[in-house]
Structures are given as structure tokens and as C-alpha cells.
N, C-alpha and C positions, 0 to 999 in steps of 0.2 A: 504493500500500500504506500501508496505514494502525499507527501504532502505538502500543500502547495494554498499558499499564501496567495491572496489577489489583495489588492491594495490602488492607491488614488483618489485624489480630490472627491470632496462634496459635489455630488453632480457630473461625475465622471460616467456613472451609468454603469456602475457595479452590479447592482440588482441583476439589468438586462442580461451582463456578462455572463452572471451566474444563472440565469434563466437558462439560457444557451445550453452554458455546460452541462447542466442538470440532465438536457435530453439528449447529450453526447457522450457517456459516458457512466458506470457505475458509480457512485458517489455519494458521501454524505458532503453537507454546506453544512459551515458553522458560522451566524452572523456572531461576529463580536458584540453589537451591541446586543443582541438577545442573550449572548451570556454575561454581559455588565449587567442587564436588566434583572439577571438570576440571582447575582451575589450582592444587587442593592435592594435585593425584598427585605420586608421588615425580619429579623429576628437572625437575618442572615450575616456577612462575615466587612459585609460594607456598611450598614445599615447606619449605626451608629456613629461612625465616624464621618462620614457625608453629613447628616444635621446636625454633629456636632463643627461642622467648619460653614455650611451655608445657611443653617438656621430653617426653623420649623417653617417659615415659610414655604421651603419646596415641598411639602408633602399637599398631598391629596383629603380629601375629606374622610378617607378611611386609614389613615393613617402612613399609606405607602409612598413612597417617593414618586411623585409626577415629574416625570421626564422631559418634558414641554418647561416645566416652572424652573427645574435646575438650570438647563438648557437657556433661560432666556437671565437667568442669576449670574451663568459663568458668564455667555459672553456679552451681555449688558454692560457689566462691569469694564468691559476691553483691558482684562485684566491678565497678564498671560501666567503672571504668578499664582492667583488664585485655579486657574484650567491648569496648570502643573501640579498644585496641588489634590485637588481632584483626580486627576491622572496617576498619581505616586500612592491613593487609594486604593482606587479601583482595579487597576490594571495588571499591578503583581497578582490577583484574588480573578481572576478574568484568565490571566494563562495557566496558575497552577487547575481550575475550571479546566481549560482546553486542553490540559495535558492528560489528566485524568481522564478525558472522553479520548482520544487518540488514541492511548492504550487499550482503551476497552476496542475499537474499531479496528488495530491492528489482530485483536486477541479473537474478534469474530469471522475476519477471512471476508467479508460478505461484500465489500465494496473497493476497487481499486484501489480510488483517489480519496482524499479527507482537505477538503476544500476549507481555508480561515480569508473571512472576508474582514478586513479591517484597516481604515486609514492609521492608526498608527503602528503597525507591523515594523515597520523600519526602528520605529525610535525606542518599543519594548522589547525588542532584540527578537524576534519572530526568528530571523535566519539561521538561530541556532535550533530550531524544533521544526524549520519548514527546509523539503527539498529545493522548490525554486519558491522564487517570490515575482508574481505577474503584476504587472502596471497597467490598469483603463485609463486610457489618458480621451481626454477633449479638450481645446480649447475652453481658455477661460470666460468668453464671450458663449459658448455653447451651454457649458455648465450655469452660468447664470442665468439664461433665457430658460433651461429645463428649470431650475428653483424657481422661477417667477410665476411660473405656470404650474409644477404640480406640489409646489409649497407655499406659494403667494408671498416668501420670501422680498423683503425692500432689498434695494442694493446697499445702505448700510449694512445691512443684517448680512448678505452676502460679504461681504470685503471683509466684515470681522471672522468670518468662520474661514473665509478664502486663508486671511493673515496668519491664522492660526495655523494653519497646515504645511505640509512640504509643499515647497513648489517644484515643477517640472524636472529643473536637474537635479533634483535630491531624488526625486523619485529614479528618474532614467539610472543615475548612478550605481543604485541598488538592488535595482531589481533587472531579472535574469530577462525577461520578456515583456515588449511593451504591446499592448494590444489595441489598436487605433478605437476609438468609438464615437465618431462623431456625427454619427446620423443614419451612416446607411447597412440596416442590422445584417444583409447577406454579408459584406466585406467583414463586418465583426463575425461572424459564425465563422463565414472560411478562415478570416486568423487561429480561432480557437480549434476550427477540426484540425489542424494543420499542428497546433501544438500538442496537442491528444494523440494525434498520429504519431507524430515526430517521436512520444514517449512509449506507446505499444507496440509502435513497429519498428 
């Protein structure tokens, strides 16, 4: 079993990628944020320390942390120290999570690939737990046209979360394969069969 990191900007069109792949291959997908969402439930190993640094405001009416109100805490603030700190949280509790599930996937035989989708891959050291690490890259004029339209995203809000991230040559740098994605989904499928290929054949 093979493991393999996908990574890139907000709006890069991740999801899509992994649409793709899903139907080309045996595979589990693991979204990072649905395992941070696992280890910031109430009683769990983030819990605590999240409303201990952003304050009872981010929680929800039933007690749980609402992901929308953190989210608009961290980068409201345009604060890069406090998203670091958040990050030096969550994210150690997020990969021993993904390391734990990878064992279990190597230990069942049942799927090739074990697919991590996540923009910080690069900066919480992924490349020692991942075989490659793939890049969706788009334009940053494409990426923010997609957030306008399927997040309703302002373009302040965009530039904060853009700043926060790798840019282009940080990504290209690190990662083993870049996967164009900027609009036309056959040219992204043929990259991706062409990489899937490249690895079983």
C-alpha cells in the first residue's frame, strides 16, 4: 500500500482531484480536516486546549466547537501567531490520528493507495509517513473566483487565508508531482491516470 499525500492552496480543487482518484483506483481518502474535526470533539485530546487559547466563544450551542466561528477567530484576527498556535494543537493529535488509521489499512490488504489530503502536509513533516506528496495547483485568480462562488468568500477573506499558506514555489519544491487543475476536468483525470499508471505499471 502505497501513501500518498495530495496537498495545495485553498481553492486549488482538491476535493475534485480526489473525486477523480477515488474512481481510478482502490483507495481509502483521508480528509485532514475530518480528522482535526475528530480530535476537536468535546471530551477529546484537543478539546480543551483550543477554548482554552480562543475562548468559549467558538463553541456551538451544544457545546462542541463550531468550525465556521474558530475559523472566522483565527483569521479575523490576521494573526499568524495565534493560526500557529492552533496548528502546534491540533496537528501533532491529527497525524498520530493518521498514523494509527494507516496501520490499520496496511494491516487489512484491502486497498492499494491510502490517500492524506491536506494543505499543511509540507510544514507537519507528512514526507516522512507519505510515499510521494502531489501538488493541485490553479492559479490564484482561478482559486479565488471558485471561493466566490461556492463559499461566497470577500476577497479580504480570501488574501488572509491565501497569506496564510504556501505559495507556488514552496509547494512545487516539495512535492514529487504537480497536477495542473485549472478548469478542464478531462486534462486533470488524464494527469492523475497517468500517475496511477506510472505506479502499477
Amino acid at each position: 500500500m502505497k501513501v500518498i499525500g495530495i496537498t495545495g492552496g485553498v481553492g486549488a480543487g482538491k476535493s475534485t482531484v480526489l473525486d477523480i482518484i477515488r474512481q481510478n483506483c482502490r483507495c481509502f481518502i483521508l480528509i485532514a480536516d475530518e480528522a482535526a474535526h475528530e480530535v476537536e470533539r468535546r471530551g477529546q485530546v484537543c478539546y480543551d486546549e483550543l477554548v482554552g487559547l480562543l475562548g468559549r466563544e467558538i463553541l456551538a450551542s451544544d457545546g462542541e466547537i463550531d468550525k465556521k466561528k474558530m475559523a472566522r477567530k483565527i483569521f479575523a484576527a490576521g494573526n499568524k501567531e495565534l493560526l500557529a498556535s492552533v496548528n502546534a494543537i491540533v496537528h501533532p493529535r491529527v497525524k498520530e490520528y493518521i498514523l494509527d488509521l494507516i496501520e490499520k489499512y496496511k494491516a487489512d490488504g484491502k486497498v492499494d493507495y491510502f490517500f492524506i489530503e491536506a494543505a499543511l502536509l509540507i510544514e507537519d513533516g507528512y514526507r516522512a509517513i507519505c510515499d510521494e506528496l502531489w501538488y493541485v495547483y490553479a492559479p490564484k485568480e482561478v482559486r479565488a473566483g471558485r471561493l466566490k462562488a461556492s463559499r461566497g468568500y470577500t476577497d479580504s477573506k480570501i488574501e488572509d487565508i491565501m497569506r496564510s499558506q504556501n505559495d507556488d514555489e514552496t509547494f512545487r519544491k516539495y512535492c514529487d508531482h504537480v497536477i495542473e487543475n485549472s478548469g478542464d476536468l478531462e486534462e486533470t483525470g488524464e494527469q492523475i491516470k497517468k500517475l496511477l499508471g506510472q505506479k502499477t505499471g
